[in-house]
C-alpha distance (Angstrom), angle and dihedral (degrees) to the residues before:
residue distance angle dihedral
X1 . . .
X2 4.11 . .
X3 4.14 100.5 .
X4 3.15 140.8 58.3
X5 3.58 85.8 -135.0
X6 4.10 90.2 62.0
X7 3.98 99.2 136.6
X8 4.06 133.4 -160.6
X9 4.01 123.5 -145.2
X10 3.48 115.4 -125.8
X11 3.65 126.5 -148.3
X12 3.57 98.3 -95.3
X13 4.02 93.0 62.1
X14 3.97 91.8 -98.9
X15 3.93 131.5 118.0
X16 3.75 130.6 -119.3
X17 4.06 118.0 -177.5
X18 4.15 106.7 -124.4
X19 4.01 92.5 -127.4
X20 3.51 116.1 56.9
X21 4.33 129.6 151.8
X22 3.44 118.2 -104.8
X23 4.10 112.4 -138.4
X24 4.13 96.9 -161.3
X25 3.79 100.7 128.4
X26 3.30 102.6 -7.0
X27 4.23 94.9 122.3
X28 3.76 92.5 46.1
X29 3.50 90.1 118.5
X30 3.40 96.0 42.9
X31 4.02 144.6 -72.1
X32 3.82 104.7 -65.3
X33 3.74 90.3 50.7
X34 4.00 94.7 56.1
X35 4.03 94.1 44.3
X36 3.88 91.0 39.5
X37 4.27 85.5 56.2
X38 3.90 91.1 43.6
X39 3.70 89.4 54.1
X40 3.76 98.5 48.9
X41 3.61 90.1 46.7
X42 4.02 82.7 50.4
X43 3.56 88.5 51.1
X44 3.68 96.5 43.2
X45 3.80 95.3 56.2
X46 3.48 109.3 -93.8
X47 4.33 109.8 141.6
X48 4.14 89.2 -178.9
X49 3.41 121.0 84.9
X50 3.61 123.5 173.4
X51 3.80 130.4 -178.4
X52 3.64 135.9 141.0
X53 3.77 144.2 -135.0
X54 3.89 92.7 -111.5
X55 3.79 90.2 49.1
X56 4.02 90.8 78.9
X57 3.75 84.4 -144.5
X58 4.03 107.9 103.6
X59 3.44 109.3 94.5
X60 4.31 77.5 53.3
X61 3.35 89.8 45.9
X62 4.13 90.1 42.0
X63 3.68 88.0 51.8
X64 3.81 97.5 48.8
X65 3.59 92.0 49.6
X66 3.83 89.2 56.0
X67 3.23 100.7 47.2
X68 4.06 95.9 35.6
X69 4.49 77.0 73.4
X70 4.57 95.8 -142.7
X71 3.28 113.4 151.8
X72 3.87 112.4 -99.9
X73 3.44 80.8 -123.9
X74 3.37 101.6 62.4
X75 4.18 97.3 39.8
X76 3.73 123.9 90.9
X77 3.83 110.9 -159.2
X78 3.63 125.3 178.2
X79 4.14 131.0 -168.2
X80 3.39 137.1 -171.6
X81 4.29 133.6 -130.5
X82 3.15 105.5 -110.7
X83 3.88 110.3 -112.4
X84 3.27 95.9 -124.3
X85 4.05 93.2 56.3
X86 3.31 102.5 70.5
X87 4.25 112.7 148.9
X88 3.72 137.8 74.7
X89 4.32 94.1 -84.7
X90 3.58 86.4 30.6
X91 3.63 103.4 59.7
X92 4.42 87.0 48.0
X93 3.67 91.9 56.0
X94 4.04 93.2 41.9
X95 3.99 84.7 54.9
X96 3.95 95.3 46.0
X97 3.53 91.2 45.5
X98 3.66 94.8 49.0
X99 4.39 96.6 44.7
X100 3.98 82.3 45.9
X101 4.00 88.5 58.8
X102 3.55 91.1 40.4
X103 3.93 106.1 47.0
X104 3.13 98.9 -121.8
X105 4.18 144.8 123.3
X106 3.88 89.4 -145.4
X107 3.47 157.2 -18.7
X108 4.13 137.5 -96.4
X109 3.42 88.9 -146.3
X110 3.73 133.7 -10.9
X111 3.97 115.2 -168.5
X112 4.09 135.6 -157.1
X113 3.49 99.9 -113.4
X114 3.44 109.4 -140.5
X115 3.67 133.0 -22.3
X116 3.83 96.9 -102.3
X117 3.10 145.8 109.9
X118 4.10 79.6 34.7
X119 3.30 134.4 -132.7
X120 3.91 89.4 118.6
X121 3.92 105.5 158.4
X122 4.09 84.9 47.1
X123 3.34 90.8 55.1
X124 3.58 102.2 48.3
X125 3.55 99.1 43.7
X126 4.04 76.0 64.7
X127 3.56 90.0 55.6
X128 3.44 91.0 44.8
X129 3.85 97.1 60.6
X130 3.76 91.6 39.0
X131 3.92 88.9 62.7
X132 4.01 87.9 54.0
X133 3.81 90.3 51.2
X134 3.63 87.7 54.1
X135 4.04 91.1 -118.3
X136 4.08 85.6 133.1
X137 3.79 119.5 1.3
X138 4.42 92.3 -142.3
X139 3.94 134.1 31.5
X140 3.19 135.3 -155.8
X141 3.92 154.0 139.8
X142 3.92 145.3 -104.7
X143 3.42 138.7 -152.9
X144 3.88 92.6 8.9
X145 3.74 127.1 130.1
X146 3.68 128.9 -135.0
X147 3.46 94.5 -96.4
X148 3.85 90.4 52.4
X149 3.93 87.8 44.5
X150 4.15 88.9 41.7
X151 4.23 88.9 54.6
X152 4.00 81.2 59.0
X153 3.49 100.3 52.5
X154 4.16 93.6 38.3
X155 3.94 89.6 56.4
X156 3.95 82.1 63.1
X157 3.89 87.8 -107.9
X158 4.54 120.3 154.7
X159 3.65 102.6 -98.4
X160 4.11 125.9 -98.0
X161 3.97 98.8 -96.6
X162 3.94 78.5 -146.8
X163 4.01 148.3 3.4
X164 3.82 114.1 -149.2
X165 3.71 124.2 -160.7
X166 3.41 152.9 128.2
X167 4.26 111.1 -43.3
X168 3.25 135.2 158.0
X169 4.02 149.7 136.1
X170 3.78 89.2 -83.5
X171 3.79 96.1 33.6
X172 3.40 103.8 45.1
X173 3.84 108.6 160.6
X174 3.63 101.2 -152.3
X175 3.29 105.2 174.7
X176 4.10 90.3 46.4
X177 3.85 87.8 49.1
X178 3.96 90.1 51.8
X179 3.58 92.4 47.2
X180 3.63 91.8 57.3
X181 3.90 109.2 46.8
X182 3.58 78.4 42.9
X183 3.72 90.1 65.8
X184 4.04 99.0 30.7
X185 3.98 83.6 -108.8
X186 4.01 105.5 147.7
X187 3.84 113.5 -130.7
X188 3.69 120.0 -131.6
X189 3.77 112.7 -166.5
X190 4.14 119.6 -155.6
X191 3.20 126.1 -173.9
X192 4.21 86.3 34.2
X193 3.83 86.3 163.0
X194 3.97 93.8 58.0
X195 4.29 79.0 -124.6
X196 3.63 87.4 -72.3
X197 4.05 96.8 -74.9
X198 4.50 91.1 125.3
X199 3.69 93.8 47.1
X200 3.73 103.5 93.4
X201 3.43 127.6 82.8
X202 3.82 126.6 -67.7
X203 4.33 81.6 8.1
X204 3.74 89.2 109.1
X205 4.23 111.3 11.2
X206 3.77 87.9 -178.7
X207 3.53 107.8 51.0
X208 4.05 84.4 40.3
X209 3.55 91.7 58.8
X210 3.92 86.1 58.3
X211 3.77 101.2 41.0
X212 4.39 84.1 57.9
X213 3.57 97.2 44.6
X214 4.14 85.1 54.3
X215 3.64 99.5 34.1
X216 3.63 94.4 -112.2
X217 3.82 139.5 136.1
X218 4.13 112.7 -117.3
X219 3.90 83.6 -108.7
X220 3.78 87.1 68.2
X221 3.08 103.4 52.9
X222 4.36 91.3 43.7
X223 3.58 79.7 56.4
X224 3.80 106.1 41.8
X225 3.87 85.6 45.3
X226 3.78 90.8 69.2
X227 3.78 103.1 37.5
X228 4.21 84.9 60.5
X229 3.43 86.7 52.6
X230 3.53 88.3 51.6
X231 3.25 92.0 -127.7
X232 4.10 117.1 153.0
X233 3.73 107.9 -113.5
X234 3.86 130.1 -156.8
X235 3.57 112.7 -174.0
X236 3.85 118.3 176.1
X237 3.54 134.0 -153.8
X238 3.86 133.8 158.6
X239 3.99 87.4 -154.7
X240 3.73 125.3 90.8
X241 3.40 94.9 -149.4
X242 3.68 94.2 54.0
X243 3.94 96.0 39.3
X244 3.69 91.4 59.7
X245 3.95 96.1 44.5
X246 3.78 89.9 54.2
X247 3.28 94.8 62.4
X248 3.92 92.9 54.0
X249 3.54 99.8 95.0
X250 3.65 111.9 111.7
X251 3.92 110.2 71.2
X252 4.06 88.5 76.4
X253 3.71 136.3 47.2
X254 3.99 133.0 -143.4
X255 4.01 103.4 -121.5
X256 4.09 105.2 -113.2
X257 4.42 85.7 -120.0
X258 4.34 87.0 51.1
X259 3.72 90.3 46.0
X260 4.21 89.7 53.7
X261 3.66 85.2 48.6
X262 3.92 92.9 62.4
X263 3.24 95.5 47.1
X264 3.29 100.6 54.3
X265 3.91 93.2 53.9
X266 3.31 110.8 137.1
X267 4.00 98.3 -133.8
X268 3.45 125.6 102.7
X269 4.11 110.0 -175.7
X270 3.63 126.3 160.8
X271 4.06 119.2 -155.5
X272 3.52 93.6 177.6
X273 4.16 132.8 76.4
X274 3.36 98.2 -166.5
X275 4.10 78.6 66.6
X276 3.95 90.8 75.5
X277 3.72 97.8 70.4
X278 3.76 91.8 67.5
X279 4.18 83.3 61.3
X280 3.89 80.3 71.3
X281 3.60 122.6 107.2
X282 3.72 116.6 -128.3
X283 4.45 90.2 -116.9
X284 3.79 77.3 60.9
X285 3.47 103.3 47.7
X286 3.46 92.8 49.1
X287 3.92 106.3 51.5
X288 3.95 78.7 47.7
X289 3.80 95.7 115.1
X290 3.63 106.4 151.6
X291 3.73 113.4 105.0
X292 3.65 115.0 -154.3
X293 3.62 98.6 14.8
X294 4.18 90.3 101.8
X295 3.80 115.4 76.8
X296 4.26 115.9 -162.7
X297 3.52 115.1 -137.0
């Protein structure tokens, strides 16, 4: 891995660059902050963008994209159903609604959001027929589990080209991660940086120890963790400074004997809510019929 432009195939035959910037929060304090971050990380390099319909952020987003002048072409934007969307009609409108905010004719990749409020195999038979009318060219899922993602495939349904969720060193979801190279399902991490809460010093001794004997900060080596996983990363930032340093991560290399030592932390910490639902058992998930009821946080 030498560019930021490195990309991964998915399942489906199409490619998705391994660093992308994550929009979640980024227009918290206000509009002009989330477009200004989604055109530096434009400028900076960054090809991924990903972004979601309970984010509140994609006419921002939209905007930035128009005005950050890349070639359609050459962009790779993702979205999100909306939660609170769930059902055959439901799921159409939530992806109209979101390309009209955005500016755009369609999507690289537009993803079930989480499992809950149910009505999974509905909704994704939506997805499904939106992909052949060229409304997003892959589908896929987040924050589901294998047995969520195995209901899918026994119901005779086209595979999720990826499952996005929480990952990082000290939430590593092994079993998840399994699952899905198992199953040629490409694993999207968010939250890559943990939010920040294992960056200070004496948080994480190991993966300190690394980042000095490189010369890199602890966010580095978070970051440079995933990419040799090949998993698909999405920091976010709404600072320039930090957008552009996250996406300095290919002129060193994790050692093969380091990388076995992070994974074989023994820490597993969530920083993420919308995390829980992938607790759920699939009987759950699917007698789960009450759209709106489940917030993401």
């Amino acid at each position: 891995m030498t560019s930021i432009n490195e990309t991964v195939k998915l399942g489906d035959g199409n490619k998705i660059p391994l660093l992308g910037f994550g929009c979640l929060d980024i227009g918290e304090r206000g509009e002009e902050t989330g477009y200004n971050a989604v055109l530096t990380a434009l400028k900076a390099g960054y090809r991924l963008v990903d972004t979601a319909a309970a984010y509140g952020n994609e006419e921002s987003v939209g905007k930035a994209l128009k005005d950050g002048s890349i070639k359609r072409e050459e962009m790779f934007v993702v979205t999100k159903l909306h939660p609170g969307k769930h059902g055959f009609e439901s799921v159409k409108e939530s992806l109209e609604d979101s390309l009209r905010k955005l500016g755009l004719e369609y999507v690289d990749l537009f993803l079930i959001h989480t499992p809950v409020p149910g009505r999974v195999l509905e909704s994704w038979k939506s997805l499904i027929e939106l992909k052949k009318e060229g409304k997003t060219k892959s589908i896929g899922v987040s924050n589901f589990n294998g047995d969520h993602i195995q209901a899918i495939l026994d119901a005779g349904l086209e595979k999720p080209a990826i499952n996005q969720f929480e990952l990082h060193p000290v939430f590593r979801r092994d079993e998840v991660v399994k699952y899905c190279r198992d199953n040629g399902i490409t694993i999207m991490a968010y939250c890559p940086l943990a939010r920040g809460r294992f960056l200070k010093s004496g948080d994480c001794p190991l993966i300190e120890e690394i980042a000095t004997k490189l010369n890199k900060s602890v966010s580095k080596i978070f970051l440079r963790w995933a990419l040799q996983n090949q998993f698909v990363i999405i920091p976010k930032s709404a600072n320039a400074g930090r957008i552009r340093d996250n996406y300095e991560l290919f002129d060193f290399e994790i050692s093969e004997e380091d990388m076995t030592r992070i994974s074989t932390m023994d820490m597993d910490i969530s920083v993420c809510k919308a995390s829980d639902v992938m607790k759920f058992p699939w009987n759950h998930i699917k007698d789960f019929d009450k759209p709106g009821e489940y917030k993401m946080v």
